[in-house]
MARMIGU-596813 format. One line per 10 residues: number of its first residue (from 1); their letters; for each residue x, y, z of C-alpha. Coordinates in Angstrom, 1 decimal, decimal comma. Layout:
<rs>
NUM	a	X Y Z ~ ... .
</rs>
This chain:
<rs>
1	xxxxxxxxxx	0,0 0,0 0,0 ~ 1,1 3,3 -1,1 ~ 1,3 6,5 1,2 ~ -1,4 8,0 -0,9 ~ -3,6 4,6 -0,5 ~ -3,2 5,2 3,2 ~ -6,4 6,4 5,0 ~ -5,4 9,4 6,6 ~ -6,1 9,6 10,7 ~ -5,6 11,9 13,6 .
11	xxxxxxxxxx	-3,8 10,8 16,8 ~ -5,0 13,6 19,0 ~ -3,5 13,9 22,2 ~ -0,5 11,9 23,3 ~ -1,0 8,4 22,9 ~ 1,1 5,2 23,5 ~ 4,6 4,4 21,9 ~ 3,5 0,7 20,4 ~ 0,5 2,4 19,4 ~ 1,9 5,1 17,8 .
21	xxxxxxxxxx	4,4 2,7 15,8 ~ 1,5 0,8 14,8 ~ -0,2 3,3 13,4 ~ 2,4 4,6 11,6 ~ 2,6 1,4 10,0 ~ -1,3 1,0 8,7 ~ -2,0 4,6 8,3 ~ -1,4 8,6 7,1 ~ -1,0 9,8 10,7 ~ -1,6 13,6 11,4 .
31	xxxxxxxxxx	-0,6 14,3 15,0 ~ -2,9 17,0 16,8 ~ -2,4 18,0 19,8 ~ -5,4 18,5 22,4 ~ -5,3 21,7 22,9 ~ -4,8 22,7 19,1 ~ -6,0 25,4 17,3 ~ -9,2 23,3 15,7 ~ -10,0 25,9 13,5 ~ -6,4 26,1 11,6 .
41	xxxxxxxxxx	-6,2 22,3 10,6 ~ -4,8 21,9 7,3 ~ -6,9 20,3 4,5 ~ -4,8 17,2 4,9 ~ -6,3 16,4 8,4 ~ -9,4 18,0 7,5 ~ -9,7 14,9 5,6 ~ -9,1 12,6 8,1 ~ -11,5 9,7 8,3 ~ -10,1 8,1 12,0 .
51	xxxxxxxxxx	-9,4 9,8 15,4 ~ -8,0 7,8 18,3 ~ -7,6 9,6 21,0 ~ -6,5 8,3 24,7 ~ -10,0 8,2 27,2 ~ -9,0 11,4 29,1 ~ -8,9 13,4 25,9 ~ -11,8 12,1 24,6 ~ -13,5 13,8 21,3 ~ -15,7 17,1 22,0 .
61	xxxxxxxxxx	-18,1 17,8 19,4 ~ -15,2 20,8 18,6 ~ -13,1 18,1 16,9 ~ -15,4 16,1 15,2 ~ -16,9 19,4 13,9 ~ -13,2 20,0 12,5 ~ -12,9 17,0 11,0 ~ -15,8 16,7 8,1 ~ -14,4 13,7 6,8 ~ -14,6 11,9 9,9 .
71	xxxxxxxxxx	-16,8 8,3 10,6 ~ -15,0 6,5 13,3 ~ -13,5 7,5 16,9 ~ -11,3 4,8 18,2 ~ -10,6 5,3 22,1 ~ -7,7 3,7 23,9 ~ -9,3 3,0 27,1 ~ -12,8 1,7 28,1 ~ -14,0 5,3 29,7 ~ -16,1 7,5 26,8 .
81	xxxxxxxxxx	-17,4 9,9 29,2 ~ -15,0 12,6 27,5 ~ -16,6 11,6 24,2 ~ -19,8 13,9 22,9 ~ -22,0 10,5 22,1 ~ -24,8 12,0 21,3 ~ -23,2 14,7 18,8 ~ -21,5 11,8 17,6 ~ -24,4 9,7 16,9 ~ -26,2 12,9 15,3 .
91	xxxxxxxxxx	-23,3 12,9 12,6 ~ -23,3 9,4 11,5 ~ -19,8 9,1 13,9 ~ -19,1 5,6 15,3 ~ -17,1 4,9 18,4 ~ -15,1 2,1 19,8 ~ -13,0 1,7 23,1 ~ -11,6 -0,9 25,1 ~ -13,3 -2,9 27,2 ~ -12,6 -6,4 28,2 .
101	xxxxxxxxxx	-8,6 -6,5 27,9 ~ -8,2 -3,8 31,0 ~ -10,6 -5,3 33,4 ~ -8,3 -7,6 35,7 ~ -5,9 -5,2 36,2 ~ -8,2 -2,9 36,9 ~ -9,8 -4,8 39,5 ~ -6,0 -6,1 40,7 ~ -5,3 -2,0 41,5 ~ -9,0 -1,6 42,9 .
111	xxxxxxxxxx	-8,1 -4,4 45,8 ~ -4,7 -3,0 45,9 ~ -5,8 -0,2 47,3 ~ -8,1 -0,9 49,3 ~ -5,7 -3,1 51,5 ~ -3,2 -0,4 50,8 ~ -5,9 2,1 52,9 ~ -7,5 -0,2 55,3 ~ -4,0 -1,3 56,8 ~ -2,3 2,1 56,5 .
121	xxxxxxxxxx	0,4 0,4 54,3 ~ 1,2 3,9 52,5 ~ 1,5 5,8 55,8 ~ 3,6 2,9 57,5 ~ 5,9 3,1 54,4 ~ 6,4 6,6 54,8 ~ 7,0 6,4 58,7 ~ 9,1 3,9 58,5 ~ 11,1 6,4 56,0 ~ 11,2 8,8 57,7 .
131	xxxxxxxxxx	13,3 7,1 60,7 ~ 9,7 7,8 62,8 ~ 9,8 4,0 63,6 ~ 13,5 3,7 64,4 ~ 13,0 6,5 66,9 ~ 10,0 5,1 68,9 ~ 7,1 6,1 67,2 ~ 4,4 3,4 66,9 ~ 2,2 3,2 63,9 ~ -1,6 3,2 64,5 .
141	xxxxxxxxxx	-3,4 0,6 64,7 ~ -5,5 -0,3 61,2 ~ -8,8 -2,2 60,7 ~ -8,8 -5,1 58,6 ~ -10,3 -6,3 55,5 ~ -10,6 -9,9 55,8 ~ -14,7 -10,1 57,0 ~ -15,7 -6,9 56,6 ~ -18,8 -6,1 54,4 ~ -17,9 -4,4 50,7 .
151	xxxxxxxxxx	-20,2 -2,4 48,7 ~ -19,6 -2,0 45,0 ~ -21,0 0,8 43,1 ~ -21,3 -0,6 39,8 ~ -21,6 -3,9 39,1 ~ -20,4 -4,2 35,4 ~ -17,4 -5,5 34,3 ~ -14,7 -4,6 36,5 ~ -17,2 -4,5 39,5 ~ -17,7 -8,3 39,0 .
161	xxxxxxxxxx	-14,0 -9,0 38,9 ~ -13,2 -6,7 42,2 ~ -16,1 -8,9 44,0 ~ -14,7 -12,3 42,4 ~ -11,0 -11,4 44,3 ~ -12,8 -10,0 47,2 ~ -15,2 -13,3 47,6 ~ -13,4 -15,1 49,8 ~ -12,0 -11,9 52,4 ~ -15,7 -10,7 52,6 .
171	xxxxxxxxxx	-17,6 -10,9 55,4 ~ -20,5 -10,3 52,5 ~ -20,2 -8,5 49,1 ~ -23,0 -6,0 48,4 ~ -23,9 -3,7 45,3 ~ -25,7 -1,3 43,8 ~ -26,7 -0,9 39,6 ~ -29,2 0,7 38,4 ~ -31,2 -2,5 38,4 ~ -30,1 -5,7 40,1 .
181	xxxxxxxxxx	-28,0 -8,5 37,9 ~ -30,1 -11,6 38,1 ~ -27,2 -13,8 37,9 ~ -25,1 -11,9 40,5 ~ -24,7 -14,0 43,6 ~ -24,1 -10,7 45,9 ~ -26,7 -9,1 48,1 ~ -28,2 -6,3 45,5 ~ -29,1 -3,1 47,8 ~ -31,3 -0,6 45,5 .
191	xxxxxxxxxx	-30,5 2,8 46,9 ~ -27,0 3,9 46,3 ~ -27,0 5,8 49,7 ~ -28,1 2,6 51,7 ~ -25,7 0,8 50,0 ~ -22,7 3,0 51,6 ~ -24,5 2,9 55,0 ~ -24,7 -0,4 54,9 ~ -20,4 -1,0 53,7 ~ -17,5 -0,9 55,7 .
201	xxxxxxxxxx	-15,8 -0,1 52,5 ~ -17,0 1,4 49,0 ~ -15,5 0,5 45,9 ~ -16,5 2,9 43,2 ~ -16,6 0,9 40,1 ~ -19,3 2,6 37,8 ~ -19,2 4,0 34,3 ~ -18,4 7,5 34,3 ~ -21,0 10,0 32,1 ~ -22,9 13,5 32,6 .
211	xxxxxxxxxx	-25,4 10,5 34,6 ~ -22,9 9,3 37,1 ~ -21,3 12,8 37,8 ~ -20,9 13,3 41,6 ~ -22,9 10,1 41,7 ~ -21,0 10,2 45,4 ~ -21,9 13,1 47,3 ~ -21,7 14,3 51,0 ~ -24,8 12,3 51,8 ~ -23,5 9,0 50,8 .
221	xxxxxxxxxx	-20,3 9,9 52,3 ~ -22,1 10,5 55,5 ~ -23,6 7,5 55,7 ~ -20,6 5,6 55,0 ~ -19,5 7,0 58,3 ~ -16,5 7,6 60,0 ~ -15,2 3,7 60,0 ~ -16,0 3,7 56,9 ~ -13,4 3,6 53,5 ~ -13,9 4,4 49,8 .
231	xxxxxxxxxx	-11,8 3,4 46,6 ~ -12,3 4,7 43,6 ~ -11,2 3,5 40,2 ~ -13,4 4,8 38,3 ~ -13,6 8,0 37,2 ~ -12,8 11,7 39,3 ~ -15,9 13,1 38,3 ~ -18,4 10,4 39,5 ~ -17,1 11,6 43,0 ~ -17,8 15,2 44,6 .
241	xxxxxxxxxx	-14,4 15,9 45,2 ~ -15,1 19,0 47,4 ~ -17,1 16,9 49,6 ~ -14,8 13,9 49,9 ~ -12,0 16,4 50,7 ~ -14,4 17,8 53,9 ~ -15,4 14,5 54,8 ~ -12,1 13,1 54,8 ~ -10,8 16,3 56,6 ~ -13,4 16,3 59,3 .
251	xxxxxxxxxx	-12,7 12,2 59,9 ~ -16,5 11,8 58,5 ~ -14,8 8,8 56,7 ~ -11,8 6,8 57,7 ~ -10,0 6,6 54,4 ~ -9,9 6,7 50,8 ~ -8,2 5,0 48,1 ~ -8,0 6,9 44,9 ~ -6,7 6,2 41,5 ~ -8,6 9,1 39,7 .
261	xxxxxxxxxx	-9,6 13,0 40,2 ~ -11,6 15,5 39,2 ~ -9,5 17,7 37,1 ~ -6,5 14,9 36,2 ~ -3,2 15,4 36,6 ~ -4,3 18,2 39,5 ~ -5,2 16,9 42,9 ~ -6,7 18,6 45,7 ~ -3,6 19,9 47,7 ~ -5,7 18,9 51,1 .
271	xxxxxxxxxx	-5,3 15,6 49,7 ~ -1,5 15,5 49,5 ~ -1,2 15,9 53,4 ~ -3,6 13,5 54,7 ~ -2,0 10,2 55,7 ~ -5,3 8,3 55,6 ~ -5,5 8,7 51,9 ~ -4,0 6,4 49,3 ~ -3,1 8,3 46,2 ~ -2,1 6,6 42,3 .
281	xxxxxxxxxx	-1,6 8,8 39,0 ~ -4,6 6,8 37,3 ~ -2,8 3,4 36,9 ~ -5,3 1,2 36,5 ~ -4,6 -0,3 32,8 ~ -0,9 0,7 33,5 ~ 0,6 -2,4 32,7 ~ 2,7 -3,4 30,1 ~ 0,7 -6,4 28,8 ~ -2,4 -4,4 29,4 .
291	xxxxxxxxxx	-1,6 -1,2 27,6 ~ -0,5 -3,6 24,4 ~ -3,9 -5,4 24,4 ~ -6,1 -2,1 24,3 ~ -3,7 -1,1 21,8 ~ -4,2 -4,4 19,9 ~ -7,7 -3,3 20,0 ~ -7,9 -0,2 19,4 ~ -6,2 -1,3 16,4 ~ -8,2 -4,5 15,0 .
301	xxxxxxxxxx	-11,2 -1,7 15,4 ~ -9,9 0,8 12,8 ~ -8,7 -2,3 10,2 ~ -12,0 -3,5 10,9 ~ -13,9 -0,4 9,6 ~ -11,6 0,6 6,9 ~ -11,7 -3,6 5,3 ~ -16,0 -2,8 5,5 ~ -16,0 -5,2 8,4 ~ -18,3 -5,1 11,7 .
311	xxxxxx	-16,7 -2,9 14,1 ~ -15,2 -5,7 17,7 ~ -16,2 -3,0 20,2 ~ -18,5 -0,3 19,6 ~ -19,8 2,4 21,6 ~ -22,4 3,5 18,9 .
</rs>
């Protein structure tokens, strides 16, 4: 195949060495950056018929408005919530992400941290340091995992594989969907709030979306209560950050083990000095095998479309 025989498509945004080489490789690749100028794009992109874009970039309806060539969105991760679906869907614009190939390790960081905020390990690591233990200081006491009752908010994918690892620590595994799973073998609990009143710890595990936007709020923290932790692997904005930064500061909640913020890479400086929070730069899919196999995918989705084929994993 010829350069000119090449469909032409936009990496916009940073996006991940194999991927990039692999792209390279199939297609014409115009690289625009996320914060471009959209309305100085050369005809060459303009003609673009492919986007791919990482899931924290996304695809507003300002790029897809810049591209008038463009039919297919291809997102490296499994999160669209910073996709415009329904201006997508208006322009006859499919969408694909990732699903599937992230969820274990995903669910392996989700239990991760919740050990890692139930037994203090972060704050023991930094104490120990710090030469705090060495000099007398005795590390608090922690609560323990093993028997205590787990709530999942959100039992799709990911959820199912957190309670599966989970299983046999629990002293019961709840959740909470917008309608129960009939082949779930949890306890379903149909209010959100009573589900956190009823958890000793809450693992946020829901898809993200204008619907699930501060999903968590100060009520639901409240009746999680003050023995009570939260992880969330998810995404920032399903949580009310403000109000998990009070209730954490007040001791409303014990703990909180978060892989994802708000307003990403920025983190609440409250957060930074609290020893009973757990803090990762979004690593869930950050593994080597795992960032290969949504790449693989990502891929197999855009030869799919341009060979005429049915798309693996669409979003619309």
């Amino acid at each position: 195949m010829t350069d000119t025989d090449r469909p032409a498509i936009v990496a916009f945004g940073p996006l991940y060495p194999y991927l990039d080489a692999e792209l390279e490789r199939r297609f014409t690749v115009h690289a625009v950056p996320a914060d471009a100028d959209l309305t100085a794009l050369s005809p060459a992109i303009r003609a673009a018929r492919a986007l791919v874009s990482f899931g924290s970039v996304g695809a507003p309806a300002a790029i897809m408005d810049a591209l008038p060539a463009l039919e297919l969105i291809g997102l490296f991760s499994v999160g669209y919530d910073k996709v415009d679906i329904d201006h997508a869907r208006a322009k006859g614009i499919r969408v694909t992400n990732t699903p599937d190939v992230l969820t274990d390790d995903v669910a392996d960081l989700a239990v991760g941290l919740l050990y890692a905020t139930v037994r203090n390990i972060a704050a023991n690591d930094r104490l120990v340091r710090a030469g705090a233990w060495a000099q007398g200081r005795k590390p608090a006491l922690s609560a323990r995992v093993t028997g205590s009752r787990i709530g999942i908010l959100g039992l799709g994918r990911i959820g199912r594989a957190i309670a599966w690892r989970l299983e046999r620590q629990a002293g019961e595994i709840l959740y909470h969907n917008r309608r129960e799973a009939a082949d779930a073998p949890y306890r379903y609990v149909a209010d959100a709030i009573d589900l956190a009143r009823q958890s000793d710890a809450l693992i946020v595990a829901t898809s993200g979306g204008p619907e699930a936007a501060r999903l968590v709020d100060a009520a639901m923290l409240d009746a999680l209560g003050p023995q009570g932790v939260i992880v969330n692997i998810s995404r920032g904005s399903v949580i009310d950050e403000d109000a998990l930064v009070a209730a954490l500061a007040e001791r409303r909640i014990a703990g909180a083990g978060l892989d994802v913020f708000a307003h990403e890479p920025h983190v609440p400086q409250a957060l930074l000095a609290m020893d009973h929070v757990v803090l990762q730069p979004h690593q869930g899919s950050a593994t080597v095998h795992r960032r290969q196999a949504m790449a693989d995918l990502v891929l197999a989705n855009l030869d799919a479309w341009f060979a005429g084929s049915p798309l693996l994993t669409p979003v619309v």
